[in-house]
PyMOL commands that place a pseudoatom at each C-alpha (Angstrom):
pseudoatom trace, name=CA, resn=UNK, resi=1, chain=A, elem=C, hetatm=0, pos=[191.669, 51.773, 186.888]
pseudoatom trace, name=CA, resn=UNK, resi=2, chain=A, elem=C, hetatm=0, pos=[191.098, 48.236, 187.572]
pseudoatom trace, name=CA, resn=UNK, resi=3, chain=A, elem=C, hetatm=0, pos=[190.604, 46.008, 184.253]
pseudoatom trace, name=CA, resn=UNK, resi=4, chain=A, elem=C, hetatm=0, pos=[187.421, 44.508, 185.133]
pseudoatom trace, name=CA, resn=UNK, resi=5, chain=A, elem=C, hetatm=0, pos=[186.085, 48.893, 185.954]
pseudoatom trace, name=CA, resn=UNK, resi=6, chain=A, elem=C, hetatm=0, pos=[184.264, 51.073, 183.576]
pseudoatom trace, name=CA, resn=UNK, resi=7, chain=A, elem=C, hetatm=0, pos=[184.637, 54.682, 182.925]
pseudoatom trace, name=CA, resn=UNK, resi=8, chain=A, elem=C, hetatm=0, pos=[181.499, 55.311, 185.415]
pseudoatom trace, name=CA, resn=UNK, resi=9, chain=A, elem=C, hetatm=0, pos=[183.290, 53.364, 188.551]
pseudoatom trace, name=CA, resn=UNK, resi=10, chain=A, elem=C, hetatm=0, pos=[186.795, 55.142, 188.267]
pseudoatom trace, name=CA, resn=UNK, resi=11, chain=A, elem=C, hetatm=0, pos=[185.322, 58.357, 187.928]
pseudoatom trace, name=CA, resn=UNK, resi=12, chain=A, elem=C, hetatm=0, pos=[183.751, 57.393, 191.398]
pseudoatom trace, name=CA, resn=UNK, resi=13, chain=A, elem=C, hetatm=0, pos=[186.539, 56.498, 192.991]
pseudoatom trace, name=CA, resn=UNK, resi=14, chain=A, elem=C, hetatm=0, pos=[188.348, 59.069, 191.676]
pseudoatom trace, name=CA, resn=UNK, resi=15, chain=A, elem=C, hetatm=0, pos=[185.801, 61.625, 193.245]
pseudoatom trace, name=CA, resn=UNK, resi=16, chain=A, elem=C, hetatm=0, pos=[185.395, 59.938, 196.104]
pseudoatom trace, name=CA, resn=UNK, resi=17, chain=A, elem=C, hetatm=0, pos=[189.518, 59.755, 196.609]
pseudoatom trace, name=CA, resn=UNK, resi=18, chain=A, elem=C, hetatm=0, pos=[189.326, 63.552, 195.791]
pseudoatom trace, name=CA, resn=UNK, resi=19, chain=A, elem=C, hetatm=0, pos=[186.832, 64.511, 198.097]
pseudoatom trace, name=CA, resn=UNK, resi=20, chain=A, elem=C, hetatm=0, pos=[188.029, 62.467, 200.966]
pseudoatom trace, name=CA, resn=UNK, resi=21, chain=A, elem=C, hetatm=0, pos=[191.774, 64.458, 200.190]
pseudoatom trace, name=CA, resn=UNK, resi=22, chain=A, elem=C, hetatm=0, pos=[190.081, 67.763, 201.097]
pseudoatom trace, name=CA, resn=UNK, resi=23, chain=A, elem=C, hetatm=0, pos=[188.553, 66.343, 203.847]
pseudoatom trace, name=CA, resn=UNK, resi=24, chain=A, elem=C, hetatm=0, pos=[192.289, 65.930, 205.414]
pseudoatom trace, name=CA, resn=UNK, resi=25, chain=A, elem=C, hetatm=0, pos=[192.681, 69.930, 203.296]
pseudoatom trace, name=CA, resn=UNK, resi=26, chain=A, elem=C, hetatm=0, pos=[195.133, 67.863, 201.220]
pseudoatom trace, name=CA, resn=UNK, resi=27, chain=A, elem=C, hetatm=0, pos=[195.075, 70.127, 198.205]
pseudoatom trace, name=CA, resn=UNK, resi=28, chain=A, elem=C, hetatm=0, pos=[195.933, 68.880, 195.154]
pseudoatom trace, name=CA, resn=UNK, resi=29, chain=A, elem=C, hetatm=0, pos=[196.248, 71.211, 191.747]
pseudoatom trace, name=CA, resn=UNK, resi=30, chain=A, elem=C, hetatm=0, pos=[193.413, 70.336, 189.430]
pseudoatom trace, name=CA, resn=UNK, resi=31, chain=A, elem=C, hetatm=0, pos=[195.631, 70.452, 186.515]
pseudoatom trace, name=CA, resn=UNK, resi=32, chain=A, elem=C, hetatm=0, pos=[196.999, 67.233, 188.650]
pseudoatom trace, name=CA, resn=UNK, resi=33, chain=A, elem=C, hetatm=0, pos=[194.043, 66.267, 189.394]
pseudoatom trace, name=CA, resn=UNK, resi=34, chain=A, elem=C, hetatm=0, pos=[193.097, 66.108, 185.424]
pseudoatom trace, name=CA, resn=UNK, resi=35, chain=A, elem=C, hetatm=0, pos=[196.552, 64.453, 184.687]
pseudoatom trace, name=CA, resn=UNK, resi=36, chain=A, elem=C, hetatm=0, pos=[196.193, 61.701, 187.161]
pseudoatom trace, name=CA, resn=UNK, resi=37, chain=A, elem=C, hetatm=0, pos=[192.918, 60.662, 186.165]
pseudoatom trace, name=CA, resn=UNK, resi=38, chain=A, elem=C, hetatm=0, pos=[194.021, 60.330, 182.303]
pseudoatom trace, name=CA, resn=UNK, resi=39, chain=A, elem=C, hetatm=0, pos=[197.075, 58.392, 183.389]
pseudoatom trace, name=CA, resn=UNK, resi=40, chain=A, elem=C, hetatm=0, pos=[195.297, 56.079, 185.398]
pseudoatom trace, name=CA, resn=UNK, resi=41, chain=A, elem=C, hetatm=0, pos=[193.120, 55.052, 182.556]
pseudoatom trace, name=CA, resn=UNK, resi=42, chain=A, elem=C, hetatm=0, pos=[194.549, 51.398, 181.567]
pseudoatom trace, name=CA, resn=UNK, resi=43, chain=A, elem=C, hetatm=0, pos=[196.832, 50.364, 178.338]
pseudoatom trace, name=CA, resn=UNK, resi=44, chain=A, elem=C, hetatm=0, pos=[193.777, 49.437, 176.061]
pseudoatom trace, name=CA, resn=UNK, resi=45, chain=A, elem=C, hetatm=0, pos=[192.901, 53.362, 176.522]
pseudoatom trace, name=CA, resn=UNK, resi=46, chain=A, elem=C, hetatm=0, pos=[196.251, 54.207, 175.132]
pseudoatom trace, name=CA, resn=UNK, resi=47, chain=A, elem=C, hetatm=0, pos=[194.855, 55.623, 171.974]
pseudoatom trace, name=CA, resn=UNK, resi=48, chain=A, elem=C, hetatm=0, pos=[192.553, 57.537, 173.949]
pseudoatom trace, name=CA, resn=UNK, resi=49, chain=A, elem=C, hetatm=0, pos=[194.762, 59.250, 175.964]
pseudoatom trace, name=CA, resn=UNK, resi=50, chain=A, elem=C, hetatm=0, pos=[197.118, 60.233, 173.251]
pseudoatom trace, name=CA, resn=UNK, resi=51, chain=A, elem=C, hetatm=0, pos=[194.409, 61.705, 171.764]
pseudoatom trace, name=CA, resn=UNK, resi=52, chain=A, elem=C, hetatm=0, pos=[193.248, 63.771, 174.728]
pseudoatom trace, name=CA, resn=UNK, resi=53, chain=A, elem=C, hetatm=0, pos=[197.068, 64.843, 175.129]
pseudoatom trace, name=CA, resn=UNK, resi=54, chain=A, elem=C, hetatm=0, pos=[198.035, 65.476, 172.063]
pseudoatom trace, name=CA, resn=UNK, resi=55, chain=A, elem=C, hetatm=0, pos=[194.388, 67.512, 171.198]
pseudoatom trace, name=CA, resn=UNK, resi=56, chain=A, elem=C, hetatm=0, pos=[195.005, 69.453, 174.765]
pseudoatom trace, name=CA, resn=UNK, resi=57, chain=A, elem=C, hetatm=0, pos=[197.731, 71.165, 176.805]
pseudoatom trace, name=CA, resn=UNK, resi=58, chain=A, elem=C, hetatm=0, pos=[196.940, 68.816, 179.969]
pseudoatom trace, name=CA, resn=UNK, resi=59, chain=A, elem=C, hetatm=0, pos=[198.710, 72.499, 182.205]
pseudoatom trace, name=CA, resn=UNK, resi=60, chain=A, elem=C, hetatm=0, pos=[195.573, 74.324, 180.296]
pseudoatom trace, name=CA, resn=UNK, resi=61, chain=A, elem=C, hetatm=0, pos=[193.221, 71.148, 181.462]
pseudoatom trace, name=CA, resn=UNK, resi=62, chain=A, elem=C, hetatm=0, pos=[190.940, 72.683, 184.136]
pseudoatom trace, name=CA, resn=UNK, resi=63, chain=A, elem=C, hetatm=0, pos=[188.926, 70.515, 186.850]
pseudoatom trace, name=CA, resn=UNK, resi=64, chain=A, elem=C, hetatm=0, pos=[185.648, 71.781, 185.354]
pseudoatom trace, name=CA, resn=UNK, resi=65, chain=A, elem=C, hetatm=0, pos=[186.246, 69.956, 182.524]
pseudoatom trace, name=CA, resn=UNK, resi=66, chain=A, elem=C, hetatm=0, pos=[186.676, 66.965, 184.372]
pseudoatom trace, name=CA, resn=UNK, resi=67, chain=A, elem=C, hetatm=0, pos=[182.882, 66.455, 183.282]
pseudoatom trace, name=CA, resn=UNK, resi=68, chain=A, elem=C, hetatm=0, pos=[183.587, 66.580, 180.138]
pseudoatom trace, name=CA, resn=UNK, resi=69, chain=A, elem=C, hetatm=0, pos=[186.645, 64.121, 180.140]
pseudoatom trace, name=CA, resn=UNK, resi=70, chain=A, elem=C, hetatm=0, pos=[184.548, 61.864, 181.738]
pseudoatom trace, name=CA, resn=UNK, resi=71, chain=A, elem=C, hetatm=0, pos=[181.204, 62.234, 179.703]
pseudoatom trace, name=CA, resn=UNK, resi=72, chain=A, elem=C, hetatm=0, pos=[184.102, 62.074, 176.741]
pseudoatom trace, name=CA, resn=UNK, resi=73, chain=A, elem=C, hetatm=0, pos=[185.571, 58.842, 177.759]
pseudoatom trace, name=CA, resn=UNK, resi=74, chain=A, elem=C, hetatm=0, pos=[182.005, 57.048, 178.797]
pseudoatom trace, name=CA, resn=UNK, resi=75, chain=A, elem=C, hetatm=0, pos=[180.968, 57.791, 174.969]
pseudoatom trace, name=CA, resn=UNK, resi=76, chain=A, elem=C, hetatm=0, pos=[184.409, 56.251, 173.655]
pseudoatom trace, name=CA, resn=UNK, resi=77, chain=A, elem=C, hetatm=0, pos=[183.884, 53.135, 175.960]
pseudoatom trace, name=CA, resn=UNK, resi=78, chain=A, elem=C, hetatm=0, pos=[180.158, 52.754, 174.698]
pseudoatom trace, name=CA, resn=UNK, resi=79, chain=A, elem=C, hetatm=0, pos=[181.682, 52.777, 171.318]
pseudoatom trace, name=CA, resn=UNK, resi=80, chain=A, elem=C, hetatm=0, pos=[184.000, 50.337, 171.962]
pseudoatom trace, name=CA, resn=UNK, resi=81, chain=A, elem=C, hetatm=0, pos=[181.822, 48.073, 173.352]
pseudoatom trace, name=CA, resn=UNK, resi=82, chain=A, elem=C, hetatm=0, pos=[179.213, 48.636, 170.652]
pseudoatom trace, name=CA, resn=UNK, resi=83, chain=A, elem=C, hetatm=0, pos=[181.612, 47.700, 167.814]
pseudoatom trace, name=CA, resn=UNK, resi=84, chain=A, elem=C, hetatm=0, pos=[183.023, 44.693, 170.206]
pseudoatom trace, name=CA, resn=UNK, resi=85, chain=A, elem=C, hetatm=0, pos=[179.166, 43.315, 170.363]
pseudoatom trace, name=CA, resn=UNK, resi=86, chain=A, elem=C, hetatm=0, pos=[178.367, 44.145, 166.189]
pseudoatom trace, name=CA, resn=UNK, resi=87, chain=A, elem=C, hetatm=0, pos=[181.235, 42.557, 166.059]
pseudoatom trace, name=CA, resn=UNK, resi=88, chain=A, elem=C, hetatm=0, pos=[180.343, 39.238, 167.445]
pseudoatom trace, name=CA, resn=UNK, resi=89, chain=A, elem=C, hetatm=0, pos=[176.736, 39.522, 166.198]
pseudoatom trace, name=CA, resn=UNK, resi=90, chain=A, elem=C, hetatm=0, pos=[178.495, 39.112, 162.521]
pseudoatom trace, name=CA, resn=UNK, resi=91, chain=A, elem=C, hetatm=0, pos=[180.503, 36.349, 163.418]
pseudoatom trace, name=CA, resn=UNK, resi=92, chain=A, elem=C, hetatm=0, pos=[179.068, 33.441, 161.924]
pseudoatom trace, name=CA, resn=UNK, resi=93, chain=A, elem=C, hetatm=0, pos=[180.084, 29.799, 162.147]
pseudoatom trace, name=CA, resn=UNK, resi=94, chain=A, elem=C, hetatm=0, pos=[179.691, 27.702, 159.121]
pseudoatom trace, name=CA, resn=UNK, resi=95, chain=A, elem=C, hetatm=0, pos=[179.904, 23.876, 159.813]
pseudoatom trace, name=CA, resn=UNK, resi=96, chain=A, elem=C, hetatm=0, pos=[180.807, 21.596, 156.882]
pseudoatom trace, name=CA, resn=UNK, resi=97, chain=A, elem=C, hetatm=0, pos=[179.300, 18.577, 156.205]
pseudoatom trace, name=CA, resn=UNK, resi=98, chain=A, elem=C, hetatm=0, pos=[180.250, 15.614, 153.910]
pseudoatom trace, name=CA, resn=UNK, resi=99, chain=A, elem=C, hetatm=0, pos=[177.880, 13.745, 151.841]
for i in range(1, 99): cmd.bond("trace and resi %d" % i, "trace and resi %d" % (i + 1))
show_as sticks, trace
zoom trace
């Protein structure tokens, strides 16, 4: 994951990486498959993926629930970026002035 990607542009490289590996029948495990994609993830997601480890046995982690890792980590980043913007929407600059 690059820093200036979202969630929705790695998960299309990522499938496009994956289907392109079949195409050469490259087969990769999809508890791999799963594993890779959460590492990739950069080191402002590291809460994240802790979470995701911790809350699941990544050799359980099946590739249909690469959907919902993915539909999981969109709705984290639009709450990130929702509390980023209310954050700067309360920000409020107070100049002085002298009399």
């Amino acid at each position: 994951m690059d820093s200036e990607e979202n969630i929705e542009i790695m998960s299309d490289w990522f499938s496009t990486i994956v289907n392109e590996l079949k195409g050469f029948v490259e087969v990769i495990s999809e508890n791999k498959l799963l594993r890779k994609l959460i590492y990739s993830l950069l080191e402002s997601w590291k809460s994240k993926k802790t979470m995701i480890i911790e809350a699941k046995s990544l050799k359980t982690l099946k590739l249909n629930n690469l959907e919902k890792l993915i539909g999981s980590l969109l709705t984290h980043e639009m709450i990130s970026k929702g509390k980023k913007e209310e954050n700067k929407e309360n920000n409020v600059v107070l100049k002085s002035s002298s009399y």
